[in-house]
Biopython code that builds the backbone (N, CA, C, O; Angstrom):
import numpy as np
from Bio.PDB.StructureBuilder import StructureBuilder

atoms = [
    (1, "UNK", "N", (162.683, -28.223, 211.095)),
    (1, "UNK", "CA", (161.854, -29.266, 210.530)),
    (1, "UNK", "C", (161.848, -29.107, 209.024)),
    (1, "UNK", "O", (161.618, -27.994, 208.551)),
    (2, "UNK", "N", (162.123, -30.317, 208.109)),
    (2, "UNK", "CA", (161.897, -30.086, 207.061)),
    (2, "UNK", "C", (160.200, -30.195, 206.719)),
    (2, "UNK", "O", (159.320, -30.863, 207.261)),
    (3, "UNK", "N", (160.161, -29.165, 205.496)),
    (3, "UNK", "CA", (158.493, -29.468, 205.358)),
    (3, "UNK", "C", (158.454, -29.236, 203.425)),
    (3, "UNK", "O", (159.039, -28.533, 202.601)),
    (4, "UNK", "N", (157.582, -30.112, 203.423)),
    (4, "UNK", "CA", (157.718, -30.509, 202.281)),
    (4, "UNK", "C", (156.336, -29.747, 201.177)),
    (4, "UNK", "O", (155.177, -29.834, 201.582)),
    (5, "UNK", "N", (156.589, -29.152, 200.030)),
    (5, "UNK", "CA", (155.790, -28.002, 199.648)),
    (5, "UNK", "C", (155.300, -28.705, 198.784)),
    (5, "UNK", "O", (156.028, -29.637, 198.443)),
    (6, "UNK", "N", (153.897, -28.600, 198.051)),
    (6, "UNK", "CA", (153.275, -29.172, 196.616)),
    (6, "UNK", "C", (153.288, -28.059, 195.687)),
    (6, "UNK", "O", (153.025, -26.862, 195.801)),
    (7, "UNK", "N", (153.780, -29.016, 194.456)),
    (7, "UNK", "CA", (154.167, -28.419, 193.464)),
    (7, "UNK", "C", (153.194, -27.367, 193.071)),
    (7, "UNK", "O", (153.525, -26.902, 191.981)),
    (8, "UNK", "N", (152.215, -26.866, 193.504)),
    (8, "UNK", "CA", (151.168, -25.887, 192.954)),
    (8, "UNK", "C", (151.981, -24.767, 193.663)),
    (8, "UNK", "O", (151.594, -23.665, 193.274)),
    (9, "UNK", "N", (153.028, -24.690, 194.621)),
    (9, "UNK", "CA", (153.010, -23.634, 195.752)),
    (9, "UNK", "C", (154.695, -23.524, 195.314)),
    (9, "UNK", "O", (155.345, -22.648, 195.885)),
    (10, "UNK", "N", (155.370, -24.377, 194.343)),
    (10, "UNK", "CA", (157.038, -24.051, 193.945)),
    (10, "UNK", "C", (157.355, -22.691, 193.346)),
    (10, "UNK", "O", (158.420, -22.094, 193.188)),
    (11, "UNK", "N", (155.903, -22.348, 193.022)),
    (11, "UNK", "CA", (156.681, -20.695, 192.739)),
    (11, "UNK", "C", (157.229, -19.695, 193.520)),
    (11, "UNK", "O", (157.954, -18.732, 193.273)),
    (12, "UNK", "N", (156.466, -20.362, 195.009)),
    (12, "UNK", "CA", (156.720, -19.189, 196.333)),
    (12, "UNK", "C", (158.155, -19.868, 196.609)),
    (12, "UNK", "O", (159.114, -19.098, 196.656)),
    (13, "UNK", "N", (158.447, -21.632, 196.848)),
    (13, "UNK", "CA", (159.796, -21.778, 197.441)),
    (13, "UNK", "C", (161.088, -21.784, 196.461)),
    (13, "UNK", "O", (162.224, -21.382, 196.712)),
    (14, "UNK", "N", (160.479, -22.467, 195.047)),
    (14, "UNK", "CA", (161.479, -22.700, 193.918)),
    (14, "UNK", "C", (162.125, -24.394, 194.577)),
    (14, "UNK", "O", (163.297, -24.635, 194.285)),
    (15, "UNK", "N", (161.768, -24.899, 194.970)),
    (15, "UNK", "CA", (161.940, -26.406, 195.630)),
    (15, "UNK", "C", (160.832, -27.180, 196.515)),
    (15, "UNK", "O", (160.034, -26.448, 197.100)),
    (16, "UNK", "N", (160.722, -28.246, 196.642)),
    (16, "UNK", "CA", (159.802, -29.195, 196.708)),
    (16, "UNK", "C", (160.312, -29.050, 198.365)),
    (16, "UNK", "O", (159.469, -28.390, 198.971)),
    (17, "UNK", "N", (161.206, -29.387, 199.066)),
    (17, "UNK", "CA", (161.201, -29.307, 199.978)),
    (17, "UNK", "C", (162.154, -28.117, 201.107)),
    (17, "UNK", "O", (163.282, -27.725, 200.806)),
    (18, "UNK", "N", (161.436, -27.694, 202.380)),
    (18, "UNK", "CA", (162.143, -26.622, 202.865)),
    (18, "UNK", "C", (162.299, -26.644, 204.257)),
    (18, "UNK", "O", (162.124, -27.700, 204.864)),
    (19, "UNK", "N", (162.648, -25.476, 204.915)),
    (19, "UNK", "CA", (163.496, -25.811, 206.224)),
    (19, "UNK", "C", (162.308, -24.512, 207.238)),
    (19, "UNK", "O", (162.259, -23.300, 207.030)),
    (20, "UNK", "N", (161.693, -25.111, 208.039)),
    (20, "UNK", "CA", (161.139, -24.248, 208.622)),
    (20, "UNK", "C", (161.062, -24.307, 210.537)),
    (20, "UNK", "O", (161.471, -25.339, 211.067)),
    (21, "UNK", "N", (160.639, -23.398, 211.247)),
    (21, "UNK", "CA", (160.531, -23.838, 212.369)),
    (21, "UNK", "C", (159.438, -23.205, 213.268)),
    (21, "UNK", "O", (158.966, -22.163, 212.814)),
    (22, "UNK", "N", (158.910, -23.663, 214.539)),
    (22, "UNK", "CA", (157.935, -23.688, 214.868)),
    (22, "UNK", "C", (157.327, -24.540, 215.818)),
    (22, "UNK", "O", (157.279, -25.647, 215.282)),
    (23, "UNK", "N", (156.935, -24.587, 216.729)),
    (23, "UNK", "CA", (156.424, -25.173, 218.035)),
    (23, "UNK", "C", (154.522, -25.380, 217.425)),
    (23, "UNK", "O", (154.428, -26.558, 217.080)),
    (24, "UNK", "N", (153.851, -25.029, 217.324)),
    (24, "UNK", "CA", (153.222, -25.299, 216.455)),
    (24, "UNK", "C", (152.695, -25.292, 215.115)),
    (24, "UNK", "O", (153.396, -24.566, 214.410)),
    (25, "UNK", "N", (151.617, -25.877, 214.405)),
    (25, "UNK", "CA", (151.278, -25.821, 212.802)),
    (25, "UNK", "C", (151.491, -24.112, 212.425)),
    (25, "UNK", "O", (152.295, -23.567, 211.669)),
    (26, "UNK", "N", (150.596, -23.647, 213.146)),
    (26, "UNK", "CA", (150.370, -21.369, 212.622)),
    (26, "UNK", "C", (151.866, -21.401, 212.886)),
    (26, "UNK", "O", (152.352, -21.141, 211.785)),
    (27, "UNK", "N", (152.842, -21.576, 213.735)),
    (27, "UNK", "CA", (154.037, -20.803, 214.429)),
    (27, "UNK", "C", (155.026, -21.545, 212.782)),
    (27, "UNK", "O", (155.918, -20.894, 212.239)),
    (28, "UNK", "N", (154.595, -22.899, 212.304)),
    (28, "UNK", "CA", (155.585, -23.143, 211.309)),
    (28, "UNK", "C", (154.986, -22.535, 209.696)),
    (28, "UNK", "O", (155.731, -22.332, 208.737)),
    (29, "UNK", "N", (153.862, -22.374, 209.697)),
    (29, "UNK", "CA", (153.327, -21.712, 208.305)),
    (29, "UNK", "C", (153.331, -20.228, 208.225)),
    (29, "UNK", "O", (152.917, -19.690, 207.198)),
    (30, "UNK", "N", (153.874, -19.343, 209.480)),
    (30, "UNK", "CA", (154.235, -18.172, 209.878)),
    (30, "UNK", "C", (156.119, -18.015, 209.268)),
    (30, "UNK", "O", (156.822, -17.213, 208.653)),
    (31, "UNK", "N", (156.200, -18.999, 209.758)),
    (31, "UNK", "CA", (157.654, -19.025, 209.430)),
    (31, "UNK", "C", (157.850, -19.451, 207.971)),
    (31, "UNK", "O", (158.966, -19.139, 207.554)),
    (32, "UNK", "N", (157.260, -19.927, 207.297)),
    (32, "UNK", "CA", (157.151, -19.901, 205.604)),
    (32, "UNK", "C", (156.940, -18.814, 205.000)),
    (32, "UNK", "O", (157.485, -18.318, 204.014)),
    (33, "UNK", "N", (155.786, -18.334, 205.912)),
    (33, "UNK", "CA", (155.448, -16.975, 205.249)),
    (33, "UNK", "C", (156.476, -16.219, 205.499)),
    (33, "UNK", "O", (156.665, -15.627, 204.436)),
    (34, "UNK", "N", (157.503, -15.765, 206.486)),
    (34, "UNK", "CA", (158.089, -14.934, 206.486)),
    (34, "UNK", "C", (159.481, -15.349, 205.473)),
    (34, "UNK", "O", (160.054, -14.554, 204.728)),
    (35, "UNK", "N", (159.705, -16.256, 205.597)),
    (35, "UNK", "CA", (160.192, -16.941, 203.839)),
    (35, "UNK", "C", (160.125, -16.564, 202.775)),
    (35, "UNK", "O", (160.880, -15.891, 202.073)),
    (36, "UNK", "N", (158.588, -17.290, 202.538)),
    (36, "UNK", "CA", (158.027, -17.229, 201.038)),
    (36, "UNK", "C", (156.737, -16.290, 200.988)),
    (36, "UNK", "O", (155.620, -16.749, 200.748)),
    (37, "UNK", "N", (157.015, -14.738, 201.269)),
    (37, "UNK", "CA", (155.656, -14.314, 201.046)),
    (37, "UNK", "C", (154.735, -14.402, 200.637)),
    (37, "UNK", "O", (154.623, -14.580, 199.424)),
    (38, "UNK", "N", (153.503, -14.306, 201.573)),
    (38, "UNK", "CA", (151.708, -15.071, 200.507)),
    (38, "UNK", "C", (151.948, -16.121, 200.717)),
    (38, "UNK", "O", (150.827, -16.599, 200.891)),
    (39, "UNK", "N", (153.078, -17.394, 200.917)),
    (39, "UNK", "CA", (152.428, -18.584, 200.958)),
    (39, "UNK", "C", (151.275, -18.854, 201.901)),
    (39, "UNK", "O", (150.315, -19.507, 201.494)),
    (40, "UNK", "N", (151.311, -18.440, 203.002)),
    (40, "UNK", "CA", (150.545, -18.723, 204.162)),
    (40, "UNK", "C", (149.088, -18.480, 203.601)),
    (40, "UNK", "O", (148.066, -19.111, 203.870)),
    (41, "UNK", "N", (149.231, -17.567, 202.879)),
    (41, "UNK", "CA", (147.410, -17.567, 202.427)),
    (41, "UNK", "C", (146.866, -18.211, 201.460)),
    (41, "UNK", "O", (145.639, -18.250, 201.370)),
    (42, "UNK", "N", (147.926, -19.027, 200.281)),
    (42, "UNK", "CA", (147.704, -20.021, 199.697)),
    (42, "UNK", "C", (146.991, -21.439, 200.591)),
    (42, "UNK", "O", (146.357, -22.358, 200.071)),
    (43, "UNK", "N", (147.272, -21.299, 201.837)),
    (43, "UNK", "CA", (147.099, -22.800, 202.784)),
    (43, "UNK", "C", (145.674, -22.257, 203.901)),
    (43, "UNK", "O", (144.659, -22.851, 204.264)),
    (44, "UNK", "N", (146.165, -20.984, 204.161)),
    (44, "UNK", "CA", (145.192, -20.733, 205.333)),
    (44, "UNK", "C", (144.092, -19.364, 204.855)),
    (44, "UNK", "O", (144.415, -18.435, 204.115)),
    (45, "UNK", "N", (142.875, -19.546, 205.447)),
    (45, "UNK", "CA", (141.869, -18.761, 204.749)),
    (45, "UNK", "C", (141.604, -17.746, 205.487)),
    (45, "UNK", "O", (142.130, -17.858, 206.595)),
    (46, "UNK", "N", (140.737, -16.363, 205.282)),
    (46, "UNK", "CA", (140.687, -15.112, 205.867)),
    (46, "UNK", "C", (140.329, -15.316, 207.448)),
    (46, "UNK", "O", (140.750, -14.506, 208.274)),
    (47, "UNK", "N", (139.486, -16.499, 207.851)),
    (47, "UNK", "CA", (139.079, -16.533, 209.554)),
    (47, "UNK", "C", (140.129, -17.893, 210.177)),
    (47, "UNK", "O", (139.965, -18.532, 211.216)),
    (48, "UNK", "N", (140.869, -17.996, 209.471)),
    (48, "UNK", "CA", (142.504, -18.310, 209.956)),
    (48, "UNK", "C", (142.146, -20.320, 209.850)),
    (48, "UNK", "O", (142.736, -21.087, 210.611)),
    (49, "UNK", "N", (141.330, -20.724, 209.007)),
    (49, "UNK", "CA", (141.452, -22.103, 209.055)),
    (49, "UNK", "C", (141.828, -22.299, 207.754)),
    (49, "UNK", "O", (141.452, -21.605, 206.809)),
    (50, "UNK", "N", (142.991, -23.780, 207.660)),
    (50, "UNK", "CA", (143.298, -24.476, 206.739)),
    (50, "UNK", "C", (142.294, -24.327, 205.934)),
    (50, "UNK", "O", (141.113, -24.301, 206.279)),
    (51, "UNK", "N", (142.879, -24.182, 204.399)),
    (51, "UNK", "CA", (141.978, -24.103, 203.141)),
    (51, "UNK", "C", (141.191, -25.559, 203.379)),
    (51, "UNK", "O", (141.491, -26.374, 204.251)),
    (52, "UNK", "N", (139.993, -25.710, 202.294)),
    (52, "UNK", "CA", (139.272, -27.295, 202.110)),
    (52, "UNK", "C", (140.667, -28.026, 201.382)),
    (52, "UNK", "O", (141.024, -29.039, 201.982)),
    (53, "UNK", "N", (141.164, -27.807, 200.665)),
    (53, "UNK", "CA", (142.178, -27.887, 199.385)),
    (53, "UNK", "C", (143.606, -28.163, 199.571)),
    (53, "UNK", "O", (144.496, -28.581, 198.830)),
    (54, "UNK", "N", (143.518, -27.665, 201.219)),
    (54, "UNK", "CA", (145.209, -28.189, 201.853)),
    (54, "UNK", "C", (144.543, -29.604, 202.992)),
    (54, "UNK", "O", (143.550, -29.923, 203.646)),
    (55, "UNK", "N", (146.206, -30.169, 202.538)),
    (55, "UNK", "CA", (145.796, -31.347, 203.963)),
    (55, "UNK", "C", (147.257, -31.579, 204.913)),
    (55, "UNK", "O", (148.382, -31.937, 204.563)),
    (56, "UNK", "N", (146.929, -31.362, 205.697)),
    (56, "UNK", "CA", (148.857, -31.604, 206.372)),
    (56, "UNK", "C", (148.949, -32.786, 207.042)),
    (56, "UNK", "O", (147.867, -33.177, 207.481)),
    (57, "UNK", "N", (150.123, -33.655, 207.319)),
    (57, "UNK", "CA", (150.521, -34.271, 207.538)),
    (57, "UNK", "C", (151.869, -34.574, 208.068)),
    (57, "UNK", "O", (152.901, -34.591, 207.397)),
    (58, "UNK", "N", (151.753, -34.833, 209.448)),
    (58, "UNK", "CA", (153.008, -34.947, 210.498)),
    (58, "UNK", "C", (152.972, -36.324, 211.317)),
    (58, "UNK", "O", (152.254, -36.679, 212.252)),
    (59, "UNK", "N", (154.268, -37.138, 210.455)),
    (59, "UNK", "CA", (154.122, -38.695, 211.160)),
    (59, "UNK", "C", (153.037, -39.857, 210.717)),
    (59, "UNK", "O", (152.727, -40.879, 211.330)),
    (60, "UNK", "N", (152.486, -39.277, 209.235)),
    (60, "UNK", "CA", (151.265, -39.964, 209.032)),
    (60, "UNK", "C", (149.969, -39.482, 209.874)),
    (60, "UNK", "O", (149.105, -40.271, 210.258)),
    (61, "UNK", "N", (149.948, -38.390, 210.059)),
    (61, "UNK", "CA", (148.359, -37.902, 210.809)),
    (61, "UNK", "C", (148.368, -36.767, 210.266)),
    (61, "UNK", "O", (149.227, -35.901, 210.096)),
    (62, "UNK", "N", (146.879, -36.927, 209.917)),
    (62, "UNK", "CA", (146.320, -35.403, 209.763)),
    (62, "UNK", "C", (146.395, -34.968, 210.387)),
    (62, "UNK", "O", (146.502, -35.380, 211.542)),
    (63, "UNK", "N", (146.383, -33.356, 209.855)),
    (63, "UNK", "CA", (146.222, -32.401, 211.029)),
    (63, "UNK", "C", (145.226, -30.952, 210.992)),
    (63, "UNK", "O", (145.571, -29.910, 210.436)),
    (64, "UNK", "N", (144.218, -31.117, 211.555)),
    (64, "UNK", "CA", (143.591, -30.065, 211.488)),
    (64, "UNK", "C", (143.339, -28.895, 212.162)),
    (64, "UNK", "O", (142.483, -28.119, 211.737)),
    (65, "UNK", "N", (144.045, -28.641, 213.273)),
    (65, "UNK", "CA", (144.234, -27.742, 213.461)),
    (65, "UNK", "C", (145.754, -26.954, 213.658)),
    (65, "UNK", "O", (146.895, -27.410, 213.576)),
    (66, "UNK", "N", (145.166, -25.321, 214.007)),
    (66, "UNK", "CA", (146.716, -24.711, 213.487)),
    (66, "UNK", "C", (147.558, -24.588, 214.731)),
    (66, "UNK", "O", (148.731, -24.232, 214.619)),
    (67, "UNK", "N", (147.067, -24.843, 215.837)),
    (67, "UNK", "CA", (147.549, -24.599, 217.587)),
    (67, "UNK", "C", (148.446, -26.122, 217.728)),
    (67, "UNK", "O", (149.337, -26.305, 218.558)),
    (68, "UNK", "N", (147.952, -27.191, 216.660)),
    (68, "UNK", "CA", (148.290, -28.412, 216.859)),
    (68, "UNK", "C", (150.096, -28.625, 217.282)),
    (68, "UNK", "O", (150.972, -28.655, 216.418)),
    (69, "UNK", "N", (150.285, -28.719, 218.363)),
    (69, "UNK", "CA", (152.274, -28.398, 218.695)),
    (69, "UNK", "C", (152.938, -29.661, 217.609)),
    (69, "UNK", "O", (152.323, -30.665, 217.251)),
    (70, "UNK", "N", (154.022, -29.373, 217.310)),
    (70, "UNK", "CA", (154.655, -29.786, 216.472)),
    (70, "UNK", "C", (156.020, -29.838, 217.005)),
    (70, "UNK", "O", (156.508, -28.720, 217.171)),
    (71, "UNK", "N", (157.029, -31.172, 217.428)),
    (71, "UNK", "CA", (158.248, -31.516, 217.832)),
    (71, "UNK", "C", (158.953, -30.515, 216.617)),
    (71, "UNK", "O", (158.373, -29.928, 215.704)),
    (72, "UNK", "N", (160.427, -30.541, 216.951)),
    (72, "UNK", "CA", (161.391, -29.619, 215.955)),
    (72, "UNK", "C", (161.906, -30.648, 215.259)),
    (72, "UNK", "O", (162.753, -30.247, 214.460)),
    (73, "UNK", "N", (161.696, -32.123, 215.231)),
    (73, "UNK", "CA", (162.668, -32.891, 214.437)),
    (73, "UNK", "C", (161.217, -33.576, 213.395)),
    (73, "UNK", "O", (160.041, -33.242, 213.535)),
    (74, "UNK", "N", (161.705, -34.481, 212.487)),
    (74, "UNK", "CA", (160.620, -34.535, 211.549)),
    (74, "UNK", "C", (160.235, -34.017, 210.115)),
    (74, "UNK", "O", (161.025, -33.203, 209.637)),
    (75, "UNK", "N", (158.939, -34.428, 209.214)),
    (75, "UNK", "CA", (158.528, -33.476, 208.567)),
    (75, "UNK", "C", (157.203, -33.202, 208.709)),
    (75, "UNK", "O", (156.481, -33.870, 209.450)),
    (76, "UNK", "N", (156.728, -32.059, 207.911)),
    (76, "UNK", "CA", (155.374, -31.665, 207.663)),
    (76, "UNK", "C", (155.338, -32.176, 206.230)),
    (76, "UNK", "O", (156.302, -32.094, 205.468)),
    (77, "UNK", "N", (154.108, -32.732, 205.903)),
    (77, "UNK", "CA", (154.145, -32.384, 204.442)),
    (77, "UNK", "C", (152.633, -32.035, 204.114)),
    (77, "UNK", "O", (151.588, -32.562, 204.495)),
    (78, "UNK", "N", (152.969, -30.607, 202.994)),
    (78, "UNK", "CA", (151.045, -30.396, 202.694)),
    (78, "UNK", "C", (151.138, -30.792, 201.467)),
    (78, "UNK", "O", (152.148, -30.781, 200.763)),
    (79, "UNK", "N", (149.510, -31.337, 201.053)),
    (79, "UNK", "CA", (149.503, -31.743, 200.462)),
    (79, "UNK", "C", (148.192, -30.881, 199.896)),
    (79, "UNK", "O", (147.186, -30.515, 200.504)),
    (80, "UNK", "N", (148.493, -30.735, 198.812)),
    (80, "UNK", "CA", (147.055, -29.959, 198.030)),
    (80, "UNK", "C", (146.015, -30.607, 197.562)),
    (80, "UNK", "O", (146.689, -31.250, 196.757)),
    (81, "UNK", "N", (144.980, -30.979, 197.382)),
    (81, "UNK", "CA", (144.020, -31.565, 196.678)),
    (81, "UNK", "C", (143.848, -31.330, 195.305)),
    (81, "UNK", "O", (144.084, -30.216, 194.838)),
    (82, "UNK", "N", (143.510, -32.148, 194.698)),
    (82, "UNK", "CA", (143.398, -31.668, 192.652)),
    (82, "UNK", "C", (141.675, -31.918, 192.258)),
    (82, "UNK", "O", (141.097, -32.999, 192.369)),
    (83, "UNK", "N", (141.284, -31.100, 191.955)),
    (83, "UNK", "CA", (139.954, -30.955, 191.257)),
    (83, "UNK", "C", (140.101, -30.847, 189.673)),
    (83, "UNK", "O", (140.973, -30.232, 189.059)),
    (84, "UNK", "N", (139.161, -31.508, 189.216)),
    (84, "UNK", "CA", (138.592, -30.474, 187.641)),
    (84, "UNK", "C", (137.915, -31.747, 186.895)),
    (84, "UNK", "O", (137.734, -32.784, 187.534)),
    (85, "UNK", "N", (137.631, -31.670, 185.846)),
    (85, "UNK", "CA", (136.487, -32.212, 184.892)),
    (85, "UNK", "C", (137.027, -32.480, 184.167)),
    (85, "UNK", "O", (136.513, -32.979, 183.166)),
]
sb = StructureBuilder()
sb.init_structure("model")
sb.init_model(0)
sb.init_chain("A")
sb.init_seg("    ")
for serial, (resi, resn, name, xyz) in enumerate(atoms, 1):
    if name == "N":
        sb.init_residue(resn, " ", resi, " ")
    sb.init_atom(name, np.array(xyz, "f"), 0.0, 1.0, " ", f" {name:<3s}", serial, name[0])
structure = sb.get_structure()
C-alpha cells in the first residue's frame, strides 16, 4: 500500500510518499516504524491511540482506530493538523 507521509514527518522518510504493508492501521504504522524509526510515535501516543494531531485516511474515511483492517491495494494518507497564533 502506498501511504502517504506529511511533511512535518519527511525527516523520518526523506519523501512525501511510501510503500508499506499491513492487514491493519497498528500492523501498517508498525511497518513504518520498522522503516523509519520513531515514526510510529510521532502518530501514536504512550496508551497506543492516534495522536489528537494525526488524522488518517483510507478511501476518503477517517479512521480511528488502530485494529481498523486495511485491504493491501490503495492508500493511507495521514494527515497532521497545524496549530499556532
Amino acid at each position: 500500500m502506498r501511504v502517504l507521509i506529511p511533511s512535518a514527518l519527511h525527516s523520518y522518510t526523506g519523501r512525501a510518499w511510501v510503500a508499506a504493508e499491513g492487514a491493519t492501521v497498528a500492523a501498517v504504522l508498525d511497518d513504518l516504524d520498522r522503516q523509519f524509526p520513531g515514526i510510529r510515535f510521532r502518530m501514536v501516543d504512550e496508551q497506543g491511540q492516534i495522536r489528537r494531531h494525526i488524522r488518517l485516511f483510507f478511501r476518503n474515511e477517517m479512521l480511528f482506530d488502530l485494529a481498523a483492517p486495511l485491504p493491501a491495494d490503495g492508500e493511507l494518507c495521514i494527515v497532521q493538523a497545524l496549530s499556532g497564533g
